[in-house]
C-alpha positions, -999 to 999 in steps of 0.1 A, spaced: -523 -24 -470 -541 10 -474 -566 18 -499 -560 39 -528 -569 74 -528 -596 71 -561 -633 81 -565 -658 56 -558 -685 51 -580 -712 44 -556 -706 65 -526 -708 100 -548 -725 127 -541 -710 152 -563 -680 137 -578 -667 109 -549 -641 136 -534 -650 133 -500 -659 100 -497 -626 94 -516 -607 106 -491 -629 93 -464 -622 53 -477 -589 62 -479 -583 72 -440 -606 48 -429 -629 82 -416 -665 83 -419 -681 100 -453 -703 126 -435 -677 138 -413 -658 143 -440 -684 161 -459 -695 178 -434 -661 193 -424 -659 202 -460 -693 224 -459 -679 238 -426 -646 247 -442 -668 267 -466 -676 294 -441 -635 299 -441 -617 323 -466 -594 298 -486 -589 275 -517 -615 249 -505 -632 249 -541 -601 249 -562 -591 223 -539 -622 200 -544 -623 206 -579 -583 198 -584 -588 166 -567 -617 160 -590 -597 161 -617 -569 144 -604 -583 113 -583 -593 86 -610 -626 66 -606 -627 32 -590 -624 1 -608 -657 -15 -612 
């Protein structure tokens, strides 16, 4: 069973989106947060994306 994509409450830097996503895949929080500041330097949604999920992944149960 996979986990569920949600924000964790302890992992967060900013709001839990990358290591959301991170728990979820089973990938590693920095790389995902690092590919995240390196997708920066690319023209694109990367902001409206971050801030969508945000919005959109709940919090983790306590």
């Amino acid at each position: 069973m996979t986990a569920a994509l949600v924000r964790p409450r302890h992992e967060a830097m900013i709001a839990g989106v990358c290591a959301g996503i991170a728990n979820r895949f089973g990938w590693s929080v920095g790389l995902v947060r690092l590919a995240f500041v390196l997708s920066m330097i690319l023209p694109g949604p990367q902001i409206l994306l971050y801030l969508g999920l945000w919005i959109l992944m709940p919090k983790a149960d306590r």
